[in-house]
Every structure is written in C-alpha cells, then in structure tokens.
Legacy VTK file of the C-alpha trace (Angstrom):
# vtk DataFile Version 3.0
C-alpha trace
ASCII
DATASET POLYDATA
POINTS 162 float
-3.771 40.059 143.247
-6.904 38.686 144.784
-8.261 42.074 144.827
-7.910 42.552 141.041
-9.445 39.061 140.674
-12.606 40.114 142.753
-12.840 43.910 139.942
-12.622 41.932 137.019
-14.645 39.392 138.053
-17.335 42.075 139.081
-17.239 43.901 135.869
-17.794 40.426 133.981
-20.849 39.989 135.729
-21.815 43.733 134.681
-21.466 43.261 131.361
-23.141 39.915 131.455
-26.388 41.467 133.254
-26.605 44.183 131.096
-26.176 42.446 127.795
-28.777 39.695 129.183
-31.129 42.321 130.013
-30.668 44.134 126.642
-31.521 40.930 125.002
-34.504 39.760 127.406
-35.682 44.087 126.447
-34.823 42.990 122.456
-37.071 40.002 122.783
-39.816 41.482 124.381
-39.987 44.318 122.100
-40.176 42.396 119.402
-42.861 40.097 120.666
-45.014 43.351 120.850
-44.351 43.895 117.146
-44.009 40.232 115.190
-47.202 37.506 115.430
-46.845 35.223 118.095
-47.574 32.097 115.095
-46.512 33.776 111.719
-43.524 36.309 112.547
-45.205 38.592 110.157
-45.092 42.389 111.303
-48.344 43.478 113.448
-50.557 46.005 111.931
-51.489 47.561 115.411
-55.371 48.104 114.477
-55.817 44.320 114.058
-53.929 43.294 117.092
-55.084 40.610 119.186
-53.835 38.796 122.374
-54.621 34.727 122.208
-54.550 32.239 124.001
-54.075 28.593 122.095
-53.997 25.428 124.794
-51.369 26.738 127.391
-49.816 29.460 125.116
-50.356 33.136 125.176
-49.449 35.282 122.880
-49.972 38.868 121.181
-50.369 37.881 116.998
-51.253 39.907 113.726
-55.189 38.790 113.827
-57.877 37.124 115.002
-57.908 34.833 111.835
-54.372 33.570 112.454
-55.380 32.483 116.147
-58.017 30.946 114.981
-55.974 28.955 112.131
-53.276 28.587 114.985
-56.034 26.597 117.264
-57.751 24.984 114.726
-54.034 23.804 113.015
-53.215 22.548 116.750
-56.523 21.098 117.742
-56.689 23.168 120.747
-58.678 25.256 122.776
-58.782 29.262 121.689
-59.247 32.141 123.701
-59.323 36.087 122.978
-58.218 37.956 126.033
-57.860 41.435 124.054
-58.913 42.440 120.843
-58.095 45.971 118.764
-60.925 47.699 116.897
-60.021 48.089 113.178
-61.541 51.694 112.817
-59.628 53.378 116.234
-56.763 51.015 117.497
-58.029 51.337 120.734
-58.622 47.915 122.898
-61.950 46.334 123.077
-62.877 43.433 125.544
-63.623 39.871 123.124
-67.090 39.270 124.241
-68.665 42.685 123.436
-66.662 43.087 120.319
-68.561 42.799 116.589
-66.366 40.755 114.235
-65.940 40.796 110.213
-64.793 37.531 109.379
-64.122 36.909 105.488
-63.599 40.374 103.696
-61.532 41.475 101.165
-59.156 43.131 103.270
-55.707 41.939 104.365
-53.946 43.881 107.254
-50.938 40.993 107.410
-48.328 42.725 105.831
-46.115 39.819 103.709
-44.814 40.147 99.911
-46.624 36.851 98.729
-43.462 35.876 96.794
-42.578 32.278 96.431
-40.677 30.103 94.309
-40.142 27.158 93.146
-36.909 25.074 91.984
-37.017 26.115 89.165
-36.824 29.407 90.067
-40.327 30.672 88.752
-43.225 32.195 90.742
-45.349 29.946 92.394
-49.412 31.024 93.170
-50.199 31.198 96.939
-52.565 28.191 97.691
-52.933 28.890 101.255
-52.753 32.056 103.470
-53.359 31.691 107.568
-54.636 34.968 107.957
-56.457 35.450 105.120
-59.297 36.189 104.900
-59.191 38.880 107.834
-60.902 39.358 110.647
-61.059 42.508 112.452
-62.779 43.481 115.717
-65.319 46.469 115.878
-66.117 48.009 119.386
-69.425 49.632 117.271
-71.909 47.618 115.161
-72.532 50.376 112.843
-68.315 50.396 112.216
-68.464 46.737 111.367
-71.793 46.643 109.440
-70.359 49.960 107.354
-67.109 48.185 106.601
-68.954 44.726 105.479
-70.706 47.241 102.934
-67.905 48.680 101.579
-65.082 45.646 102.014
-67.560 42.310 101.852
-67.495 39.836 104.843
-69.526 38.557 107.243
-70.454 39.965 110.827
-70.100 37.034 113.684
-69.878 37.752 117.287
-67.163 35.881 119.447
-68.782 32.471 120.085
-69.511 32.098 116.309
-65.672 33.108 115.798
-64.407 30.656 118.333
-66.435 27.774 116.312
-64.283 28.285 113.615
-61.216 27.186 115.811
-62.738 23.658 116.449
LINES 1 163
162 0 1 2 3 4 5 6 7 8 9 10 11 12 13 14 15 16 17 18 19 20 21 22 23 24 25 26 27 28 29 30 31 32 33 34 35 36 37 38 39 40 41 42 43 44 45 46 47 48 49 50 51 52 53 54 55 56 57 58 59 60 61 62 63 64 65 66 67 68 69 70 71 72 73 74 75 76 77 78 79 80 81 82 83 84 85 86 87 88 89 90 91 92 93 94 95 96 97 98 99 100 101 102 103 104 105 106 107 108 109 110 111 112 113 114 115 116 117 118 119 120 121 122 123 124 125 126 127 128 129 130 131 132 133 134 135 136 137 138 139 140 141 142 143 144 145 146 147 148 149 150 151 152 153 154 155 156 157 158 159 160 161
C-alpha cells in the first residue's frame, strides 16, 4: 500500500514540474514577444531592452521606455537596441536615433469607446511618436527625409526620460 502511495505521489510531482515548467517556458516566451510596459505585440526591428529604476525589461520601443521612465520618475537605461532598417542588435551608445517621425511600428487598433458607445479620438499614445535606432547615420538621416523626425544620439534621448 505504501508502495503505491510513494508511485502516485511521484507521478504528482511529474506532472506538477512539467506543467510549472511549461508555464515558466509560456511566460518567458511571451515576454520576448509583448512590451515589458504596454503588452502591445513587439515589432522585432524596433526592439529594445530597458532598464527603468530596478526593472529590466525587453519593450516595443525606445519611446515607450522613455514614457515608462519619465511616467515613473526614474532612472532609464538602454542595454540593447534593434536597428530599424536590418533587425540586427546595435549597442545604445553608438546607435543614431529618429525620435518624432511619422512612423508607428506599435501595432494596436486605436479603437476606444465611450459609454455611450461611440468612438472616442486618441488623446494620448506612449509610443507615439516612434523612435527607432540606426546602427548607420546615412540609414537614419535617409529615413528622417523620407518619414520626418529628428536625429538625437543616446544622451539627448535619455533627457527626454527626466
């Protein structure tokens, strides 16, 4: 009896590791592929890995890390930044940045409404307007000339935050 106590007690704890390891392999995933600060989905070419206060965390854009640190009057860092142009990683400090184009890589359907059941106008987006990262000056300055914006490098970008 004791020995059939010991087998199902064992195969409990099997299916309890594997269904907490499915979930911890769910969550992680998923972190990899919804902002860290807006749950929106994460267009891989405008990827960026922050760091607001004590919290790290991969999000949608540099824009909504900034509004993230700003929002929570804490200190903002870039550890890893995607160029716009290749999806390839680029290190922060040697990146070129387009802050305040017309282009929006956080994908979201903008619909809202009210109680009475009508459309309401979007007053305020955190990640717009974008900001992408350029590993090539020529990228960034080409894309200001065809999508608007303004080229900053990182300490500019990081005075936005304060």
């Amino acid at each position: 009896m004791a020995k059939k106590a010991s087998v199902y007690a064992g195969l409990a704890l099997l299916v309890l590791a594997g269904l907490f390891a499915g979930g911890y392999s769910l969550v992680h995933r998923r972190s990899e592929t919804v902002c860290g600060f807006c749950q929106r989905h994460i267009n891989p070419r405008s990827r960026v890995v922050a760091q607001v206060g004590a919290e790290r965390r991969t999000v949608c854009c540099a824009h909504c890390a900034v509004t993230e640190a700003r929002q929570q009057h804490q200190p903002l860092r870039l550890i890893e930044v995607t160029d716009y142009p290749t999806g390839s990683k680029v290190n922060p400090e040697q990146a070129w940045y387009v802050d305040g184009s017309r282009v929006v890589a956080c994908e979201h359907d903008m619909a809202r409404m009210d109680v009475t059941k009508h459309a309401e106008q979007l007053a305020f987006d955190r990640c717009s307007p974008g900001t992408f990262a350029f590993r090539e000056r020529k990228a960034a300055e080409a894309f200001v000339e065809q999508n608007g914006g303004v080229l900053r490098r990182l300490p500019e970008l990081l005075a936005e935050a304060q």
